[in-house]
C-alpha positions as CSV (number, residue, x, y, z in Angstrom):
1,X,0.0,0.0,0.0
2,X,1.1,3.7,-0.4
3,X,0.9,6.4,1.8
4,X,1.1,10.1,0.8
5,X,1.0,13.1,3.0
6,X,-0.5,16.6,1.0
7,X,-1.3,19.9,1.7
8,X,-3.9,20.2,0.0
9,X,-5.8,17.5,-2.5
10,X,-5.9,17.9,-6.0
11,X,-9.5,17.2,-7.9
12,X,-9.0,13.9,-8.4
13,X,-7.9,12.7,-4.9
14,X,-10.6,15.0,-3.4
15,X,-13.4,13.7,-5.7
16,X,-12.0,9.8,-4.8
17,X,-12.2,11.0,-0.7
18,X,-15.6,12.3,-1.0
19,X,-16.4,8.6,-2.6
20,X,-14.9,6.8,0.2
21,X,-16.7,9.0,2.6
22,X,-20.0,8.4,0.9
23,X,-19.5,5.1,0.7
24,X,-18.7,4.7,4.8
25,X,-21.9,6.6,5.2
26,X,-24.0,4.4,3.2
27,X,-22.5,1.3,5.0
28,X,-22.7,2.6,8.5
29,X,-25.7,4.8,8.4
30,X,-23.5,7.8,9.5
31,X,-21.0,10.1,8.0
32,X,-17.5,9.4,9.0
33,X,-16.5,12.8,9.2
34,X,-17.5,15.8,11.0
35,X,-19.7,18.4,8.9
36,X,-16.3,21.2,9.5
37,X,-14.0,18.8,7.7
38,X,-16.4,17.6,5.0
39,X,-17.3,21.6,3.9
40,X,-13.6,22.2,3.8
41,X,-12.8,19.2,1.7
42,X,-15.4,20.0,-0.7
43,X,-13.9,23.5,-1.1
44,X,-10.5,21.9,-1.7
45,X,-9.0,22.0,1.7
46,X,-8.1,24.8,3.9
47,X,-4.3,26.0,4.6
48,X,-4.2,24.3,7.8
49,X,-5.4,20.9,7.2
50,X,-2.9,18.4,6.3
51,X,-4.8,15.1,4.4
52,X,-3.1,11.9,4.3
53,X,-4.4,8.9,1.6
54,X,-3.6,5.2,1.6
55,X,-3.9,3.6,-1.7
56,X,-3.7,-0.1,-2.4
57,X,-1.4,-2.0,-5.7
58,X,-3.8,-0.8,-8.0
59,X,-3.2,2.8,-7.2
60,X,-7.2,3.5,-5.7
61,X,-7.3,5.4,-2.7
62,X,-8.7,3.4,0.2
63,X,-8.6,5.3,2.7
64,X,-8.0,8.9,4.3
65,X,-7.1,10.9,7.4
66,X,-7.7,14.6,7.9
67,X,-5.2,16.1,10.8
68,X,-6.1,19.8,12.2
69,X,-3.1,21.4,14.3
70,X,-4.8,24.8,14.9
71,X,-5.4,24.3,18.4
72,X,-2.5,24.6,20.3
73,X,-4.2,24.1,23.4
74,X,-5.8,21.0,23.5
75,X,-3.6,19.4,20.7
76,X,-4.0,18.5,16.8
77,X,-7.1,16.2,16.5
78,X,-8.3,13.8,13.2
79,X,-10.9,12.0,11.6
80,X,-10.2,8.5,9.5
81,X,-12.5,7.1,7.0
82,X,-12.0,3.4,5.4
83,X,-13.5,2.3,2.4
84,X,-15.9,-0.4,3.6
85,X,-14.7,-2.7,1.2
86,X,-10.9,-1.7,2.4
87,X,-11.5,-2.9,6.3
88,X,-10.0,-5.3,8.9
89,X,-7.2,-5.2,6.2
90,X,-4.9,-2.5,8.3
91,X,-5.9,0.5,6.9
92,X,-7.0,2.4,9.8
93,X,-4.0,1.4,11.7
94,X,-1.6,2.6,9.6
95,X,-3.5,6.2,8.9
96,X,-3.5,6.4,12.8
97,X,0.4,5.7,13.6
98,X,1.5,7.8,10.8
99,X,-1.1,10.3,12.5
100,X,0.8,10.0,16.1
101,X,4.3,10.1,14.0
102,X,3.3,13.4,12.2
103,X,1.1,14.9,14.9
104,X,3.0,13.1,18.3
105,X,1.6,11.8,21.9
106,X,-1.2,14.6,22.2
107,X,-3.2,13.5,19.0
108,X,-7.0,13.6,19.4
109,X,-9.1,11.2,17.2
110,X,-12.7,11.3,16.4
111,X,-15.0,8.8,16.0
112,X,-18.6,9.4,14.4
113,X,-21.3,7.2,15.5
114,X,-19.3,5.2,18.4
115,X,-18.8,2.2,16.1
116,X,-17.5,-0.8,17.7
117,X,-14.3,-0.9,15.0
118,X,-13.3,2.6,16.1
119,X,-13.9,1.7,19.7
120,X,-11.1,-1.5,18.8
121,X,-8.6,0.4,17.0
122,X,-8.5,3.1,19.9
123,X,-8.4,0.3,22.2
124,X,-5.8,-1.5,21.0
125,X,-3.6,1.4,20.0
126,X,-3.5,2.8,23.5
127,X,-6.2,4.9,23.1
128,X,-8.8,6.1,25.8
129,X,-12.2,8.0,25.4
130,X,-11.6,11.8,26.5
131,X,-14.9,13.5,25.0
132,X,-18.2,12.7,24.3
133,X,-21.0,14.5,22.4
134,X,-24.8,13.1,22.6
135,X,-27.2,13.5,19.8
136,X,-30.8,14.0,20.7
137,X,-33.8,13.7,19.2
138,X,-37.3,14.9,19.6
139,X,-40.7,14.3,17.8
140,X,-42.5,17.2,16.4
141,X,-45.4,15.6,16.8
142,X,-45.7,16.0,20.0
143,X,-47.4,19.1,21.5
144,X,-44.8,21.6,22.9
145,X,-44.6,23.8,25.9
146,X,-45.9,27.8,25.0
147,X,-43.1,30.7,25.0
148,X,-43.6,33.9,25.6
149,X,-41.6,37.1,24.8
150,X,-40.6,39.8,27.5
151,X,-41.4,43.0,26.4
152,X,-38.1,44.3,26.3
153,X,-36.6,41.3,24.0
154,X,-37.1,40.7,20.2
155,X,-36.8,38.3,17.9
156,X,-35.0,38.5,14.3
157,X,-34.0,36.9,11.6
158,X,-30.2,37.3,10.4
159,X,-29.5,39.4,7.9
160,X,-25.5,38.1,6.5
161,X,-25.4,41.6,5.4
162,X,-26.2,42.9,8.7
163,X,-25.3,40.5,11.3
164,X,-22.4,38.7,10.7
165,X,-19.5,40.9,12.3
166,X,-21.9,40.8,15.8
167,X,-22.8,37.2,15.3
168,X,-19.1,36.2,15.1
169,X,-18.3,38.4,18.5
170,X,-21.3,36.6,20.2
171,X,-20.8,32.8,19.3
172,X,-16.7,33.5,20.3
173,X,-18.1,34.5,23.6
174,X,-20.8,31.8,23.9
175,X,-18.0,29.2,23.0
176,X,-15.1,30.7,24.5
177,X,-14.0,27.0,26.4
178,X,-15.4,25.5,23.2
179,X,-12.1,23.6,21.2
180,X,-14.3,24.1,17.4
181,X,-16.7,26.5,17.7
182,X,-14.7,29.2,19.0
183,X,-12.4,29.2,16.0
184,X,-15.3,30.5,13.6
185,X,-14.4,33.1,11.0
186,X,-16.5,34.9,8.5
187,X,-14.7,32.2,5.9
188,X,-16.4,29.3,8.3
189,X,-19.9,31.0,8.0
190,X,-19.5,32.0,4.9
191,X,-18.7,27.9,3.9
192,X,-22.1,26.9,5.7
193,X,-24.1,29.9,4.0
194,X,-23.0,28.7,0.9
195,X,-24.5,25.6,1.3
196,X,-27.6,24.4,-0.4
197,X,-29.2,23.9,3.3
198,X,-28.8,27.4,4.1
199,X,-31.8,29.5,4.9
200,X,-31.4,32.6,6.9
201,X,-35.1,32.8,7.8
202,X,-34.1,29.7,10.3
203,X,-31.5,31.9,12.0
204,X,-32.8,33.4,14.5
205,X,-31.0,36.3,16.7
206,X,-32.6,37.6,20.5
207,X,-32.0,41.3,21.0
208,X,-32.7,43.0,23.6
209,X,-32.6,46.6,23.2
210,X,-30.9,46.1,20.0
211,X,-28.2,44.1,21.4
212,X,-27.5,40.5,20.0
213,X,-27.9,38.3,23.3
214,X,-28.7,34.8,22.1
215,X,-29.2,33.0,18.6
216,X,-30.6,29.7,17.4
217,X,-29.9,28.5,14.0
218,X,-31.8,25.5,12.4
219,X,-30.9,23.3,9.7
220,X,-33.1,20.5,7.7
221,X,-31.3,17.4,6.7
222,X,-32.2,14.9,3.6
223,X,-33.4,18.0,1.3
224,X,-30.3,17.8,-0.6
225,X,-29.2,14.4,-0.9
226,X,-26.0,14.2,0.8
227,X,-27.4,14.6,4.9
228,X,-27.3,11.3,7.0
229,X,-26.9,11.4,10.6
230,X,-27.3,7.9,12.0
231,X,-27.8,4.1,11.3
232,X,-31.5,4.6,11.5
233,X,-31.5,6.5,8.5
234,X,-30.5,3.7,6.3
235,X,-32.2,5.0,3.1
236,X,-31.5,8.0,0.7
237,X,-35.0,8.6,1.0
238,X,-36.0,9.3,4.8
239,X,-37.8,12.2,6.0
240,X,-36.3,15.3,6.3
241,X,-35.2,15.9,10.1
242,X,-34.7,19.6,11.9
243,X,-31.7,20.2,13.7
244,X,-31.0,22.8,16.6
245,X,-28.1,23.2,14.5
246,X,-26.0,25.9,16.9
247,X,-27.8,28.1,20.0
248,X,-26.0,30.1,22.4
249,X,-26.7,32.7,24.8
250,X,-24.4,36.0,25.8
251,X,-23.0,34.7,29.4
252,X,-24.1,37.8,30.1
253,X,-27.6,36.8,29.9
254,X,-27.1,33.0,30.7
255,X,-30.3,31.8,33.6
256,X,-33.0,33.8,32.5
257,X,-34.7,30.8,30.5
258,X,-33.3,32.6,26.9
259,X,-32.0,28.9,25.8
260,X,-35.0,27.4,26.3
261,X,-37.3,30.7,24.8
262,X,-34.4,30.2,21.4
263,X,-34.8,26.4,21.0
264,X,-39.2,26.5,21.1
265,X,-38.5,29.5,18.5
266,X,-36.3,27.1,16.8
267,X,-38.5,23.8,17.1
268,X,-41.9,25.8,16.4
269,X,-40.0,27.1,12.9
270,X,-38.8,23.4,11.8
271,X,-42.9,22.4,12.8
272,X,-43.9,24.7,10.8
273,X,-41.7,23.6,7.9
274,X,-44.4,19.8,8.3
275,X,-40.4,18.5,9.5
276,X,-41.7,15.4,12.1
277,X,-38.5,15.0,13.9
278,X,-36.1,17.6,15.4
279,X,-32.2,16.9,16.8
280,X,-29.3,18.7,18.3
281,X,-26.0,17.8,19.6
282,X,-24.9,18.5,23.5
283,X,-21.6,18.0,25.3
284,X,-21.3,14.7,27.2
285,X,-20.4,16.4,30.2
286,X,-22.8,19.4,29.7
287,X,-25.7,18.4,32.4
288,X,-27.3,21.8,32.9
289,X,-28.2,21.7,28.6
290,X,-28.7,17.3,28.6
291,X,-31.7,18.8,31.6
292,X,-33.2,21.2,29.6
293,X,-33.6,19.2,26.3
294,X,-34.7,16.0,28.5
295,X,-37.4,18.4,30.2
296,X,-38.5,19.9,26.4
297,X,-38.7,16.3,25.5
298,X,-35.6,15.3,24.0
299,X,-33.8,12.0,24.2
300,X,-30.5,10.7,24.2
301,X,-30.2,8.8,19.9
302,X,-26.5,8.5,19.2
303,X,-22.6,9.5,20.1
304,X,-19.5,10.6,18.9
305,X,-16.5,10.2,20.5
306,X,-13.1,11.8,21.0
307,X,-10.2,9.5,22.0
308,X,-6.7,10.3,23.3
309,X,-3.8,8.5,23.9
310,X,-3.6,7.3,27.9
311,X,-1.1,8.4,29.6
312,X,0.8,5.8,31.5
313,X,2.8,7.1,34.9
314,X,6.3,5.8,35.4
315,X,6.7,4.4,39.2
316,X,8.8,7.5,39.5
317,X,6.7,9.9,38.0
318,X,4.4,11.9,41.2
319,X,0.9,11.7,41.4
């Protein structure tokens, strides 16, 4: 097999990734690689990505890595995909040690879905589960509670021609501890309005007296062909599903209910779109928000996991 390392993927190796990619989805019911990584490889790449591919004899890409080193903090992290027809032949193993080689000890590796191959490969590489983020889902069927606005709080629809510069300032302070969202540029909004799910009467911002203090912005999956978000949704052709896709609230203004008031304003919209089902994604260890979509009648669906290398103490090492 042969194992490249590029800074960026031509057309052809980009247009064989996204294959590979589609191909894992429709095996496992889930897309291998986070939605950040999969709109930067469909615009070619971005300048701090490195991609790695593993082609077999016959010169066919089977398989792909994608390392970020942008956050200095909590260390480079990647995402692997295998061909399905590619697997329990090595593939993954040796994406993930020239991973460690390129990216050393404090690599961070994703896995979508918490398959049980991922959950072996970690395993038997040395590596431990560090992070955990819980899908939910909810039926819009179901009657929902009532909201109410105060008088003294509004709520709009974003304008990109208005609202981006304040919406940028906002989500960096709603996800300052937060190791993706806080890196968002205008080029990373830009790459989601661009896409063919975009709809900026779903984005919703809170003001109050004229100042931004919360947002919630929907998404609809299965409209466009390419959205699947777990083994459930083993066909091309399921319903399309909502998604609290991002909701935050100025810390400023964090307890006065303004997460819940933004996600009924965000499920009532998707109802009103005839969507059935709504979802959103929650930190593992985030209890407060995994309360307050349990009490608005969410449940727990599916997983992804971040693994790290364990760290094993020397007897002379202190505790």
């Amino acid at each position: 097999m042969n194992l490249q390392c590029h800074e960026h993927l031509d057309q052809r190796r980009q247009k064989a990734v996204l294959a590979i990619v589609q191909a894992a989805t429709e095996a496992d019911g889930i897309n291998p690689i986070s939605e950040h990584v999969a709109l930067h490889l469909r615009a070619g790449g971005d300048k701090a990505d490195t991609h790695f591919t593993l082609s077999n004899n016959d010169g066919e890409i089977i398989g792909y890595a994608h390392l970020d080193e942008t956050d200095k903090v909590a260390g480079p992290s990647a995402e692997i995909v295998v061909h399905p027809k590619a697997r329990r032949q090595g593939v993954g193993r040796i994406l993930t040690q020239e991973l460690l080689k390129v990216a050393g000890s404090s690599l961070r590796l994703w896995s979508h879905g918490e398959l049980a191959e991922s959950e072996s490969l970690a395993s038997a590489l040395g590596f431990i589960r560090v992070r955990e983020v819980i899908q939910m889902r909810r039926s819009l069927e179901l009657p929902s509670q009532k909201f109410e606005l105060a008088s003294s709080t509004t709520i709009d629809r974003f304008d990109p021609e208005q609202d981006t510069e304040e919406w940028l300032t906002l989500n960096r302070r709603v996800f300052a501890d937060h190791p993706e969202q806080s890196n968002w540029t205008a080029y990373d909004l830009a790459l989601r309005m661009n896409e063919p799910w975009f709809e900026p009467n779903g984005f919703f911002l809170a003001r109050r007296n004229g100042q931004c203090i919360g947002f919630c912005w929907t998404k609809v999956h299965g409209e466009t062909g390419h959205e699947h978000t777990h083994p459930k949704d083993q066909d091309h052709g399921h319903d399309p599903i909502g998604e609290i896709y991002v909701i935050g609230v100025d810390p400023d203004f964090q307890g006065q209910g303004l997460g819940r008031l933004l996600t009924l304003v965000g499920m009532d919209y998707l109802k009103r779109l005839g969507l059935r089902t709504v979802m959103l994604y929650v930190e593992g260890d985030n209890i407060q928000a995994q309360k307050l979509y349990e009490d608005l009648g969410f449940t727990s669906w599916g997983k992804d996991v971040m693994y790290r290398q364990r760290i094993v103490q020397s007897p002379d090492t202190p505790n």
